[in-house]
py3Dmol code that shows the C-alpha trace and the ligand (Angstrom):
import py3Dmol

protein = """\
ATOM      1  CA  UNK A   1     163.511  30.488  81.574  1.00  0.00           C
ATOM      2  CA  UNK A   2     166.439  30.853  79.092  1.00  0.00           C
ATOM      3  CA  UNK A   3     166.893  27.768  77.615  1.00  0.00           C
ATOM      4  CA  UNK A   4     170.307  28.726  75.707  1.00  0.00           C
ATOM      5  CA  UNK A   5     173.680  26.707  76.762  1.00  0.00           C
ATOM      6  CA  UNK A   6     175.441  30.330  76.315  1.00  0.00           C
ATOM      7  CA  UNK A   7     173.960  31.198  79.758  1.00  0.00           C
ATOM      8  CA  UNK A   8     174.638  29.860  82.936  1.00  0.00           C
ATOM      9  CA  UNK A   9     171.801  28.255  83.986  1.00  0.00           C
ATOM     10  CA  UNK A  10     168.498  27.700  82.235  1.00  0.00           C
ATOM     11  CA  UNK A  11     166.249  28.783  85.467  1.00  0.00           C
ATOM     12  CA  UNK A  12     166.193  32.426  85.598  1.00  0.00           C
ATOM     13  CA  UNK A  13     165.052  34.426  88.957  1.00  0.00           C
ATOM     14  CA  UNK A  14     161.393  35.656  88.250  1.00  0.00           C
ATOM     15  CA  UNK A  15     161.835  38.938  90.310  1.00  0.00           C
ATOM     16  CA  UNK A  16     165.214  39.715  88.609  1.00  0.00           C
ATOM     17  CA  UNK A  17     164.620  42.786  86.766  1.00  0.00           C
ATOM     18  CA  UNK A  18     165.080  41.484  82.710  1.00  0.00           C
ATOM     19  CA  UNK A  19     167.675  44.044  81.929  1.00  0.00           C
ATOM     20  CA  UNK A  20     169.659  42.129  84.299  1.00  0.00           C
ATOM     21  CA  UNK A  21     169.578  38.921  82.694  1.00  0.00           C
ATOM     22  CA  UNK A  22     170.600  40.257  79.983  1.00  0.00           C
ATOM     23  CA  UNK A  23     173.491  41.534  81.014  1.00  0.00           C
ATOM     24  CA  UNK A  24     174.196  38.775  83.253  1.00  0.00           C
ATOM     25  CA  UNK A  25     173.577  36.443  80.179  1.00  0.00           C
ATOM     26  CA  UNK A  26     176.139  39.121  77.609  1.00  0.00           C
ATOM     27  CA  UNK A  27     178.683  38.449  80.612  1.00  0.00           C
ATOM     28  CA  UNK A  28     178.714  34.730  79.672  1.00  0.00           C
ATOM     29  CA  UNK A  29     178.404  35.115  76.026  1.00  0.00           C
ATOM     30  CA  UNK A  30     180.567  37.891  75.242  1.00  0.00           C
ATOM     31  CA  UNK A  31     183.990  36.215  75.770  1.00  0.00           C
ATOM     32  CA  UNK A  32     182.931  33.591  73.191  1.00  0.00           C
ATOM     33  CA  UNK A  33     181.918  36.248  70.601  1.00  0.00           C
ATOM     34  CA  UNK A  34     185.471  38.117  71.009  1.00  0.00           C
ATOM     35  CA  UNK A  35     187.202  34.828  70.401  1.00  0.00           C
ATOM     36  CA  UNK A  36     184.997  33.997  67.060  1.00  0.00           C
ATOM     37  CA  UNK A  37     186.314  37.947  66.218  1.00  0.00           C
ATOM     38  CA  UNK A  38     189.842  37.033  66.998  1.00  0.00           C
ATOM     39  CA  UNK A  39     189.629  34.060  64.354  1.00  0.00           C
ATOM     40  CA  UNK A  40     188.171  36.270  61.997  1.00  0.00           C
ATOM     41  CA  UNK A  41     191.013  38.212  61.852  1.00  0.00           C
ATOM     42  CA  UNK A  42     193.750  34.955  61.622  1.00  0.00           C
ATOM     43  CA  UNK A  43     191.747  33.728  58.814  1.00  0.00           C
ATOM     44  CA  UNK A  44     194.917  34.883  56.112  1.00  0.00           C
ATOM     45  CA  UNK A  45     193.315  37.303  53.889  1.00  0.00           C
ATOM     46  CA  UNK A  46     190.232  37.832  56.023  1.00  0.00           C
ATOM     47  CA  UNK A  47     191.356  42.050  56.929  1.00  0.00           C
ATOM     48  CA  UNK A  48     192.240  42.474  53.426  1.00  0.00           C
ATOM     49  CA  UNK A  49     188.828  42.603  53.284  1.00  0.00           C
ATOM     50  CA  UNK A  50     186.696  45.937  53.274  1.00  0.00           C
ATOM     51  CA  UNK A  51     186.055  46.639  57.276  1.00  0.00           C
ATOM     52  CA  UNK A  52     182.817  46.970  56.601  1.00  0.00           C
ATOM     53  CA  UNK A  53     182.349  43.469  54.951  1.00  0.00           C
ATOM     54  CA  UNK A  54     184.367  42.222  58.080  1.00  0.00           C
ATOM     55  CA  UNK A  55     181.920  43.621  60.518  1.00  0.00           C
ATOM     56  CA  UNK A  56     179.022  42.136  57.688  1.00  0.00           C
ATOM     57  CA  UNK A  57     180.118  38.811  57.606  1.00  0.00           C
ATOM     58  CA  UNK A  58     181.350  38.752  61.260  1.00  0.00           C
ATOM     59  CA  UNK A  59     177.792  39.963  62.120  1.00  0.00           C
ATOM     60  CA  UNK A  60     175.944  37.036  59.949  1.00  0.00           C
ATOM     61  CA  UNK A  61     178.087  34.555  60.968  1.00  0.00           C
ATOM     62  CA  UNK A  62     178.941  34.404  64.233  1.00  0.00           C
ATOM     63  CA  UNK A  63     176.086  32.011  65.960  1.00  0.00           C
ATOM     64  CA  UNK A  64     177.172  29.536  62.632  1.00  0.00           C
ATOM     65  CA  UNK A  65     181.005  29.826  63.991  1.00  0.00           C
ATOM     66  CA  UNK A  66     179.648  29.717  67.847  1.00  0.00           C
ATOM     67  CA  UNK A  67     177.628  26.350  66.643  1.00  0.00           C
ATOM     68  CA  UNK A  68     180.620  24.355  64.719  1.00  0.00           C
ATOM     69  CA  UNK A  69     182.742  25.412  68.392  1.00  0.00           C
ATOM     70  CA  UNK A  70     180.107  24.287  70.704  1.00  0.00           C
ATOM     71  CA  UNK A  71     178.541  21.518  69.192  1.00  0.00           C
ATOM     72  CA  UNK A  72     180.499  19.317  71.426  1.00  0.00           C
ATOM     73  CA  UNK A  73     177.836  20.911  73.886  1.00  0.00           C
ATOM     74  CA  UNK A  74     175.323  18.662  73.067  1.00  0.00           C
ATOM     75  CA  UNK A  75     175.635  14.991  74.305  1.00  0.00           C
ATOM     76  CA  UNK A  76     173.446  12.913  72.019  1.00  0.00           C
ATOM     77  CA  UNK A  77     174.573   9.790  73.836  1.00  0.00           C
ATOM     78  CA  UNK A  78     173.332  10.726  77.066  1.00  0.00           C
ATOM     79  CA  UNK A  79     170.659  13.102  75.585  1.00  0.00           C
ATOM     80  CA  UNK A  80     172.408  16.106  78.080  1.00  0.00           C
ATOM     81  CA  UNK A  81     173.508  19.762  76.987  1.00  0.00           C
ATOM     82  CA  UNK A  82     176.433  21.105  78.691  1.00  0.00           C
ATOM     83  CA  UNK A  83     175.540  25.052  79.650  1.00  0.00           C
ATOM     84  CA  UNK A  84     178.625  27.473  79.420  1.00  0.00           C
ATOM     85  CA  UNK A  85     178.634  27.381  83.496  1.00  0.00           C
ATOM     86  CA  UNK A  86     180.018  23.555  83.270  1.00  0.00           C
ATOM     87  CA  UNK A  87     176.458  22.422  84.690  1.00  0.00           C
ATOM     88  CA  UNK A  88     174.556  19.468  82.151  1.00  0.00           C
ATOM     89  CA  UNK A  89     170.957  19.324  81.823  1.00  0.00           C
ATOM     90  CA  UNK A  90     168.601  16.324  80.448  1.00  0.00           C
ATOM     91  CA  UNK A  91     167.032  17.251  76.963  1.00  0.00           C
ATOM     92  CA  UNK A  92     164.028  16.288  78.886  1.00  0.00           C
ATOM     93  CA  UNK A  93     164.500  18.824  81.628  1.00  0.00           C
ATOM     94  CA  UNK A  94     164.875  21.278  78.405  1.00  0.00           C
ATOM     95  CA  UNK A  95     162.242  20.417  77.095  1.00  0.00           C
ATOM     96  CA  UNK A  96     159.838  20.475  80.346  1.00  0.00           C
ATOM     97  CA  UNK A  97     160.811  24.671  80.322  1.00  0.00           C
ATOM     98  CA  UNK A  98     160.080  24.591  76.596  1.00  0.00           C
ATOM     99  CA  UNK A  99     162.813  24.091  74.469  1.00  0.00           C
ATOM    100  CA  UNK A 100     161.767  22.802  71.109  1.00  0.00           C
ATOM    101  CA  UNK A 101     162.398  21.925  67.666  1.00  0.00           C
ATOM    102  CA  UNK A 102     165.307  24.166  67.753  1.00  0.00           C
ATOM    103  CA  UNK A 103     167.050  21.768  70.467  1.00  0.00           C
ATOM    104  CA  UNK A 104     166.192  18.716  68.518  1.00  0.00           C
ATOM    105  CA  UNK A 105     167.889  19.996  65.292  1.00  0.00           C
ATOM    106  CA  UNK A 106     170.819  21.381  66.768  1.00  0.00           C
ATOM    107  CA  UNK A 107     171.588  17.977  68.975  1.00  0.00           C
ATOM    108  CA  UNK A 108     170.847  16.851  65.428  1.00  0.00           C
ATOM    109  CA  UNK A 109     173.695  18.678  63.830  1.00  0.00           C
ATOM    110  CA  UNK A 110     176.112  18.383  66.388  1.00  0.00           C
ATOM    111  CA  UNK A 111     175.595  14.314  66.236  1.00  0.00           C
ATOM    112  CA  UNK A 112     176.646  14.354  62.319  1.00  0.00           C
ATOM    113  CA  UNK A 113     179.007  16.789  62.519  1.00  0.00           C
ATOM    114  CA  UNK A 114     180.846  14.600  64.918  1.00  0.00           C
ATOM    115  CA  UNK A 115     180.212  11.727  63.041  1.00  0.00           C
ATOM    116  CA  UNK A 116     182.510  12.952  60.351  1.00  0.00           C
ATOM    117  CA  UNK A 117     185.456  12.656  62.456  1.00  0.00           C
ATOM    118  CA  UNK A 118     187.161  16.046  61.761  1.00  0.00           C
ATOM    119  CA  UNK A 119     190.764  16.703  63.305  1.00  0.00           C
ATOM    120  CA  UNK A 120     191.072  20.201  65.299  1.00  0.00           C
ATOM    121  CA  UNK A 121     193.171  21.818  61.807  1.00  0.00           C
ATOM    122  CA  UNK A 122     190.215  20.284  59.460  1.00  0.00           C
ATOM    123  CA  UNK A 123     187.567  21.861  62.389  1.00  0.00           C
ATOM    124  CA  UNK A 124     189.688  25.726  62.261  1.00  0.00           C
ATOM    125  CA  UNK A 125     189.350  25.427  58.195  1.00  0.00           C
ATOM    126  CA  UNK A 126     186.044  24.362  58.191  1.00  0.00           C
ATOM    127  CA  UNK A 127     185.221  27.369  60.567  1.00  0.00           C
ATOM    128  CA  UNK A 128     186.893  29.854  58.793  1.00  0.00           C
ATOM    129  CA  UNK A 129     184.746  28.356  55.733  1.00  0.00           C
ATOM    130  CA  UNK A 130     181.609  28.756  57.501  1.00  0.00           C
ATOM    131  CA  UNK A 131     182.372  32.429  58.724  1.00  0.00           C
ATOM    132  CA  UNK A 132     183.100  33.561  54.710  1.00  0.00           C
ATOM    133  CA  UNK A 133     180.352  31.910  53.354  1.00  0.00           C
ATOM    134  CA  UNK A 134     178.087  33.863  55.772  1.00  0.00           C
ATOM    135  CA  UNK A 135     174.698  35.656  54.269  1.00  0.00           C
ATOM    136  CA  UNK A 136     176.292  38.465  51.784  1.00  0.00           C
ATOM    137  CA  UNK A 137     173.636  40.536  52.038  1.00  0.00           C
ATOM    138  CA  UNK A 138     175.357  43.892  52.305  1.00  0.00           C
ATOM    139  CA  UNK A 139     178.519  42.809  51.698  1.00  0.00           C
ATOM    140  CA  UNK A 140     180.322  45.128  49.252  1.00  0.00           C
ATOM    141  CA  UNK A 141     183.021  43.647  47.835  1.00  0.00           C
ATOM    142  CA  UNK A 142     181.906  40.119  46.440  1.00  0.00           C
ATOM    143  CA  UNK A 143     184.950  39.315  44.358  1.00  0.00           C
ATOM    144  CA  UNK A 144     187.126  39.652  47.109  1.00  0.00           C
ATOM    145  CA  UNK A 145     185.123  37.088  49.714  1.00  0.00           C
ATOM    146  CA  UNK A 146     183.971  34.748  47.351  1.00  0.00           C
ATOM    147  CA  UNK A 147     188.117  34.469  46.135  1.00  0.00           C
ATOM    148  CA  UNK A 148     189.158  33.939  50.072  1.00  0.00           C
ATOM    149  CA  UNK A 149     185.920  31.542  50.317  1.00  0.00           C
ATOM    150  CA  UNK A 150     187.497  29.662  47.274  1.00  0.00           C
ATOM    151  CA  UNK A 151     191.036  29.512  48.592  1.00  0.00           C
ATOM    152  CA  UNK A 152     189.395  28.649  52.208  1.00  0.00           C
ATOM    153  CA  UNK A 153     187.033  25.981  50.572  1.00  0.00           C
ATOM    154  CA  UNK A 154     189.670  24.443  48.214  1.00  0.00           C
ATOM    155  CA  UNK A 155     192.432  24.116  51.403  1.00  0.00           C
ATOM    156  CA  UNK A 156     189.857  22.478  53.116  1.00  0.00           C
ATOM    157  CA  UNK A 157     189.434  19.968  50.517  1.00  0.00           C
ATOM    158  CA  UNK A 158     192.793  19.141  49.979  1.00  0.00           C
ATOM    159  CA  UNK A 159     193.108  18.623  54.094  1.00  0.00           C
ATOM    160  CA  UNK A 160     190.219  15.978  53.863  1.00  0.00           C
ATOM    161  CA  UNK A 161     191.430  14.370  50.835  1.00  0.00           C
ATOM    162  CA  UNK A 162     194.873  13.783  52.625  1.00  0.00           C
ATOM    163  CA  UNK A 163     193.492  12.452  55.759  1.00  0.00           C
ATOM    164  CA  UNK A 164     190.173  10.667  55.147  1.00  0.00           C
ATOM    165  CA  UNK A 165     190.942   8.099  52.686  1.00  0.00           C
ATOM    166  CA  UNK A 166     188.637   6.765  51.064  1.00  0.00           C
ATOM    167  CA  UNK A 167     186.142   8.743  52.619  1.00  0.00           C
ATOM    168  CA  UNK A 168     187.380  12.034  51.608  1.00  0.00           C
ATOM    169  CA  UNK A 169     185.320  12.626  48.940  1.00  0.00           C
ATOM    170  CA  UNK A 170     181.590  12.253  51.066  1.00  0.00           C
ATOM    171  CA  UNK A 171     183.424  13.358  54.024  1.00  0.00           C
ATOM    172  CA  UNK A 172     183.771  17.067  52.206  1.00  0.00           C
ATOM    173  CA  UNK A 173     180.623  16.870  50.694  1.00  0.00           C
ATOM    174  CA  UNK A 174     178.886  15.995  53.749  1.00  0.00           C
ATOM    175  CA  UNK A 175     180.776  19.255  55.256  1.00  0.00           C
ATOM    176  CA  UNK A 176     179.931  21.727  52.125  1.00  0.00           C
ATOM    177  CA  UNK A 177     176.148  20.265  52.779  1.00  0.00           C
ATOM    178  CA  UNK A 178     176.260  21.298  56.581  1.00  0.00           C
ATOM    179  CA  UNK A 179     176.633  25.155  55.271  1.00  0.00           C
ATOM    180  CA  UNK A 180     172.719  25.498  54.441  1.00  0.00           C
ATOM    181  CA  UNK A 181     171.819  23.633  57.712  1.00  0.00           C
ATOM    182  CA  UNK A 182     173.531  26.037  59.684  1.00  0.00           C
ATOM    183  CA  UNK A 183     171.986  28.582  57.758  1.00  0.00           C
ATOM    184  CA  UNK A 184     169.165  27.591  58.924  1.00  0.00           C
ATOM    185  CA  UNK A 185     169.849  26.968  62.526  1.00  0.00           C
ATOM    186  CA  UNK A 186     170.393  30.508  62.547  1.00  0.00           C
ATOM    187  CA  UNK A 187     167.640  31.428  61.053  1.00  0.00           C
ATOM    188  CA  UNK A 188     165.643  29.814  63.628  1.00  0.00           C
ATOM    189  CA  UNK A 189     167.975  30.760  67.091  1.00  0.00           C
ATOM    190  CA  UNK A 190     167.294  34.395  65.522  1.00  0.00           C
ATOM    191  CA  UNK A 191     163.802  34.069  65.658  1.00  0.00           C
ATOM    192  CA  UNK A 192     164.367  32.698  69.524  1.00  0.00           C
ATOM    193  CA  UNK A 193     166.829  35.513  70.173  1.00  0.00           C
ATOM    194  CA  UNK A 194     163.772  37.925  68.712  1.00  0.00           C
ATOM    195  CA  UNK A 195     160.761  36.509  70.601  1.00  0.00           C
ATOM    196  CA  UNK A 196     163.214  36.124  73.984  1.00  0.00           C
ATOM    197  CA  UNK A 197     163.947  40.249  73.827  1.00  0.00           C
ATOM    198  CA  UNK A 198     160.152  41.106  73.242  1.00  0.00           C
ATOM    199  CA  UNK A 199     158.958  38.466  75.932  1.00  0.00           C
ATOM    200  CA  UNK A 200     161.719  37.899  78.409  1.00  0.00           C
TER     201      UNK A 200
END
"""
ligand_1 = """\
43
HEM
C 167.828 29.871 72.671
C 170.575 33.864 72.837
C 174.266 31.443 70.885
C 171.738 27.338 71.404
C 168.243 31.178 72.848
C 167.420 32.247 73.364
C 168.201 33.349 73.439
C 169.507 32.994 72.947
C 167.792 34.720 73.964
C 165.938 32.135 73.776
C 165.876 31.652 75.189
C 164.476 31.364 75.669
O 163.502 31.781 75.028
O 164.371 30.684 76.713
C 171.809 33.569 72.293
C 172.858 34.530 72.038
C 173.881 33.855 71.467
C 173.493 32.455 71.393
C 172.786 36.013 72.358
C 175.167 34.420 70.942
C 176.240 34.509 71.558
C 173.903 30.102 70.865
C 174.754 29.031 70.444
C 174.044 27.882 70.596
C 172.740 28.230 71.114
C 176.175 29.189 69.915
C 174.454 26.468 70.297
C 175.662 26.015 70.462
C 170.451 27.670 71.785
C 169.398 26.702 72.028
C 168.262 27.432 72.375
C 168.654 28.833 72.360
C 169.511 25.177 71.936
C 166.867 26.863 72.736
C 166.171 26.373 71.491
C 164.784 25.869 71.717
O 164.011 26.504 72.475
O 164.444 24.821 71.114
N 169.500 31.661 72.594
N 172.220 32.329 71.891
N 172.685 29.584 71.262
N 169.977 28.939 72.003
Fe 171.113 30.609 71.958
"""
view = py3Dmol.view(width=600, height=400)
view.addModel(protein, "pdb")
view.setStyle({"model": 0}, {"cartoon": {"style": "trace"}})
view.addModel(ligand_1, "xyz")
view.setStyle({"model": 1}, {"stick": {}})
view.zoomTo()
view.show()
């Protein structure tokens, strides 16, 4: 199985050999990863920025961009995921092949990060937010991302304060707080992505 909306399907052909998979799998993915890397580089300021602390934070970041895009994946209503072929499958089904807490905290985050009721500008800043504040671990040039994350974070702020009323204060709190969960979330898919490439 390959119980990951970026593929196709979650059944996978036993006798396919698993290099093919995987490149059947990179087929689906890949055009999603060049758009995140096409953002990057609108974000204003974002290739002023050392290339190697572009490929850095690009490299951290881009499941955490992939998951604010595709949230809208997961159908919390219904309790369905949408896979990148168009085709929906029951969080049961899911979990019958073995999905797991993973699933459950990513239909999670998907359900609150609707909730908040972001607009598609608010949803590009808040992006663009998420991809700077990526782990800095290797990054070279600190000043220089956490000033664009501080120009990023405070034109995001203003943008909620204008258009969620009296909200607007939890409403950007609530989005600085989703930061560490998605952190996390790809702290976990990692360890998926890991034990998938040992074990296919
Ligand atoms: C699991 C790859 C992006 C959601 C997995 C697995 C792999 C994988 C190899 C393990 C599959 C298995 O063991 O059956 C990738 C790659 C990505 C990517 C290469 C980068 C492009 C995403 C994104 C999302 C996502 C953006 C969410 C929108 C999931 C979920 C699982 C999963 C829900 C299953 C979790 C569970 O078992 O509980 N992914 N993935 N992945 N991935 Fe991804």
């Amino acid at each position: 199985h390959l119980i990951c909306p970026m593929s196709t399907s979650p059944y996978v052909d036993p006798n396919k050999p698993s290099q093919e998979i995987w490149e059947e799998f990179s087929m689906g993915f890949t055009p999603a990863v060049r758009e995140v890397v096409d953002f990057a580089k609108s974000i204003p300021g974002f290739r002023d920025l050392p290339e190697h602390d572009q490929v850095g934070l690009l490299k951290a970041g881009t499941f955490e961009v992939l998951m604010v895009r595709f949230a809208s994946l997961f159908n919390v209503v219904e309790r369905t995921v949408t896979f990148l072929s168009g085709k929906r499958y029951s969080l049961d089904t899911l979990r019958l092949l073995g999905a797991g807490e993973l699933l459950h905290s990513m239909c999670e985050f998907s359900e609150k990060l609707a909730a908040l009721g972001l607009d598609s500008d608010e949803m590009s800043l808040f992006t663009a937010v998420v991809l700077v504040s990526a782990d800095r671990s290797g990054i070279q040039d600190l000043n220089s991302v956490e000033a664009l994350q501080d120009n990023l974070i405070r034109s995001l702020r203003n943008l909620v304060m204008q258009n969620h009323g009296e909200d607007s204060a939890t409403t950007f709190t609530k989005l600085l707080l989703k930061l560490p969960e998605l952190r996390s979330l790809n702290n976990m898919h990692s360890e998926e992505l890991l034990s998938f490439k040992v074990h296919p």
